[in-house]
N, C-alpha and C positions, 0 to 999 in steps of 0.2 A: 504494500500500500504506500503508496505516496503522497506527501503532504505537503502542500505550499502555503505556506500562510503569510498574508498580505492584512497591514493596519492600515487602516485609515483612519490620520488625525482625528478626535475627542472634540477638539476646537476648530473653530470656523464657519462659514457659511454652509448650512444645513443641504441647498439644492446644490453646490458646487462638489459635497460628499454624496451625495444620493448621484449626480450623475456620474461621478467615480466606483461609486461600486456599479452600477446598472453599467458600465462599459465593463469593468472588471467580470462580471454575472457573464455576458455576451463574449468572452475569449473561452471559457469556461465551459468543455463538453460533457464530461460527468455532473454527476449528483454533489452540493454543495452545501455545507454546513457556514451559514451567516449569524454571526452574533451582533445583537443593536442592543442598545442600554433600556428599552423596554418594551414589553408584549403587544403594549398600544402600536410603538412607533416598529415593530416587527409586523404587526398586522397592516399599518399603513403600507409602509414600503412591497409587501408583498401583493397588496392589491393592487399596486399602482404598476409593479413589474408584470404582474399576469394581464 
């Protein structure tokens, strides 16, 4: 199994981070495990990617 794990900055502009992971999601051909600081903002970002 291989693992690459990629941060993105805690601080900054919230849509400037959401469109870095959503390009990062898009390189990305397997199944991906994404961690955000909470359930809300996990549920948002995921509706917004699907």
């Amino acid at each position: 199994m291989n693992q690459n794990i990629t941060h993105i900055e805690y601080s900054g502009d919230d849509s400037d981070k959401k469109d870095r992971l959503f390009d990062l999601l898009k390189t990305i051909s397997e199944q991906t495990i994404v961690y955000v600081r909470s359930p809300k903002r996990a549920e948002e970002l995921a509706l917004e990617y699907i």
